[in-house]
C-alpha positions in Angstrom: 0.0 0.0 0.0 1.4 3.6 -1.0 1.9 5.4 2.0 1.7 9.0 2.5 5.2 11.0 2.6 6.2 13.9 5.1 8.5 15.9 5.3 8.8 18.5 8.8 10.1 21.1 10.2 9.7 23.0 13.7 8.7 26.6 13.9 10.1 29.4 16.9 7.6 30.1 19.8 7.7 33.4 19.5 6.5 33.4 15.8 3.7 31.1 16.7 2.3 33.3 19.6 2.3 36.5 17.2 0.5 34.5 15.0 -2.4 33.2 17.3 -2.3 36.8 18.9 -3.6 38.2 15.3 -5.5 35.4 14.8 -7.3 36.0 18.3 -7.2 39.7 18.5 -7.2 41.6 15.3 -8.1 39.4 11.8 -11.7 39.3 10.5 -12.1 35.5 10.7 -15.2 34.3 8.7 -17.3 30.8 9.2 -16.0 28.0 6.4 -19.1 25.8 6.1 -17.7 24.5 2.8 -19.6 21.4 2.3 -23.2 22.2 4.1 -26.4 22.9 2.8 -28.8 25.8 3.8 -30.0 23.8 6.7 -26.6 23.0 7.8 -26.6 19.6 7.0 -23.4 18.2 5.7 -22.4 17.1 1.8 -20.8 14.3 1.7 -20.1 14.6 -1.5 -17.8 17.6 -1.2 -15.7 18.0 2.0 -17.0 19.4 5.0 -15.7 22.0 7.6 -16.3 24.4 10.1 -13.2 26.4 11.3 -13.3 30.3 11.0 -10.8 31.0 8.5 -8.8 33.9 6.5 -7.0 33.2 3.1 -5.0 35.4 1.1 -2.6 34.8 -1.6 0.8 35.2 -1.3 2.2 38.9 -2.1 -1.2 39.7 -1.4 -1.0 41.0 2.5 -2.8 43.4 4.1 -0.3 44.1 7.0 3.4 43.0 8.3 2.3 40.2 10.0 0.7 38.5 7.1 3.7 39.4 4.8 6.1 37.6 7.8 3.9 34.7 7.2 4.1 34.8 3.7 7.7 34.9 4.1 8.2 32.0 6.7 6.1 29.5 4.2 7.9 30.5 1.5 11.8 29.5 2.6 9.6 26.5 4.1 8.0 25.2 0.6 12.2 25.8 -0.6 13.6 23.4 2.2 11.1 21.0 1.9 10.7 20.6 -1.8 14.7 20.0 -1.6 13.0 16.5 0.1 10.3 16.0 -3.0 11.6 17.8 -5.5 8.5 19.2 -7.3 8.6 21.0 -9.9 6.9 24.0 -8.4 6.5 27.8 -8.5 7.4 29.1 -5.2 5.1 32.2 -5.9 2.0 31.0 -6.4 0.9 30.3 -2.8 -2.1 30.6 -1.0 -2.1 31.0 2.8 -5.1 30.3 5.6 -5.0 30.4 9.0 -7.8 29.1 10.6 -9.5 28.6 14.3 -10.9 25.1 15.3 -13.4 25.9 18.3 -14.0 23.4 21.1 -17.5 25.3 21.1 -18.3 23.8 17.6 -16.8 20.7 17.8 -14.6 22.1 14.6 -13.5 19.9 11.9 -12.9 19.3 8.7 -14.0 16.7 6.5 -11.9 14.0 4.3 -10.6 16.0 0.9 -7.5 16.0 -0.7 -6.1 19.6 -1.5 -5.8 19.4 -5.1 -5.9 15.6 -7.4 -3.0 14.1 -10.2 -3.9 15.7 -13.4 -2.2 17.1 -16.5 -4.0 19.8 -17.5 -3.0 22.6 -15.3 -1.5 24.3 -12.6 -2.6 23.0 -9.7 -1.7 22.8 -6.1 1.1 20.1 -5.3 2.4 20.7 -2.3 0.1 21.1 1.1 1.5 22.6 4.1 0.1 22.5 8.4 1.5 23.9 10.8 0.6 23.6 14.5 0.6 26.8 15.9 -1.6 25.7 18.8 -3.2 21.7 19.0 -6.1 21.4 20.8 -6.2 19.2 24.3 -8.4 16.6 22.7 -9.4 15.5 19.0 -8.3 18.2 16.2 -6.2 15.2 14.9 -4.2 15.6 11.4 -5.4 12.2 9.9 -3.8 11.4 6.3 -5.1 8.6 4.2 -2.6 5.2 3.8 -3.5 5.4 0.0 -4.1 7.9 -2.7 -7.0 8.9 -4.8 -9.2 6.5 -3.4 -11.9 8.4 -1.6 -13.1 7.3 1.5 -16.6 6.1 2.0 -17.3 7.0 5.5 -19.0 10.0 6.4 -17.3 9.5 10.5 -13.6 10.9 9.8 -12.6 8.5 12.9 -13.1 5.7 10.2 -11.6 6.1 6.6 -11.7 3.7 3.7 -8.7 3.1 3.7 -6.0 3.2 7.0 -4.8 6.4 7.9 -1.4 7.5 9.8 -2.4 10.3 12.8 0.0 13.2 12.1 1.8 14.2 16.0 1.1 17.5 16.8 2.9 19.3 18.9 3.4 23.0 19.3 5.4 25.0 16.0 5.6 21.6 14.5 5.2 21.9 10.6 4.4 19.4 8.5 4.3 18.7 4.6 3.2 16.4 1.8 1.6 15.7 -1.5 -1.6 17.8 -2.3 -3.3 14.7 -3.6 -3.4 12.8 -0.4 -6.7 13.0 1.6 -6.8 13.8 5.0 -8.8 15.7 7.6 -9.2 16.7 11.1 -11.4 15.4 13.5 -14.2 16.9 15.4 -11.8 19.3 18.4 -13.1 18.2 21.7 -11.4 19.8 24.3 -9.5 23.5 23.8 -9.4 25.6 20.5 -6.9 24.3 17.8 -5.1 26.8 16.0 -3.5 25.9 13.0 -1.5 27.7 9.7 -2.0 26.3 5.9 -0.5 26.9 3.0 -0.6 25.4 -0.9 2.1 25.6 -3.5 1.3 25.4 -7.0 3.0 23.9 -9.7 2.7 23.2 -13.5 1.0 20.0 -14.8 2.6 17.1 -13.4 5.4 15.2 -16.0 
């Protein structure tokens, strides 16, 4: 069975508590609910979540803190695609950081970022990084397989097996946009958590 790849890397404290302090006390977060109907019943046939969010691209900022982010993911996406060599385009980037309340029991559904195709660009390379994990649940689950959807609508039980990514504080980890994943419903203490995608021509 193909199993997922990482790569990882470990971000400074005092990065991560600037972030979660903008995150907390001065960005417009807004619900994600990708995936629901009106009536707030999920789709299963698209991915659901429901962290609040922000995205922007990369160059795109609206202050210094943003554009330090920008910055940090981008010498990242270098050092790791050293470790999968990708053929990618380091500027075409998109960032989100995003708020997993133990209020909502946040989560977010089984999805792969972006799926093998020749056609193209396309994101390639997916990024977390966990500024903050929650005490319970939140868990990074990634898929033992690749484009085979699973057929559970519980994330605790995938089609397939699934590795649990460790999360600890500053911890960043990477790997092939085409993988599914998801987190599980947070259960005890808000998880706070960085993304980023890196785009890249039509796969060769």
């Amino acid at each position: 069975m193909l199993k997922p790849i990482f790569w990882h890397d470990t971000l400074e404290e005092d990065f991560r508590n600037r972030v979660i302090k903008y995150i907390d006390d001065e960005v417009d977060l807004y619900s994600s609910t990708a995936g629901y109907y009106d009536d707030g019943t999920p789709r299963y046939d698209k991915c659901s979540m429901t962290a609040k969010i922000k995205i922007w691209n990369f160059h795109e900022d609206e202050n210094d803190i943003e554009k330090e982010i920008g910055d940090v993911m981008f010498k990242l996406a270098i050092k790791a695609n050293d470790f999968f060599d990708f053929n990618l385009n380091y500027n075409n980037m998109i960032l989100q950081l995003a708020k997993f309340e133990e209020s909502e029991n946040a989560h977010f559904g089984w999805h792969a970022d972006d799926h093998i195709n020749f056609e193209q660009d396309h994101r390639k390379l997916s990024f977390s990084v966990f500024l903050k994990p929650a005490k319970k649940g939140g868990n990074l689950l990634v898929q033992d397989g690749w484009e085979i959807l699973p057929n559970e609508n519980n994330t605790e039980l995938p089609y397939l097996p699934s590795t649990k990514v460790e999360e600890t504080p500053g911890k960043v980890v990477a790997f092939p946009s085409y993988c599914n994943h998801c987190v599980t419903p947070v259960e005890e203490g808000d998880r706070y958590s960085l993304v980023a995608w890196i785009f890249g021509p039509e796969w060769r």
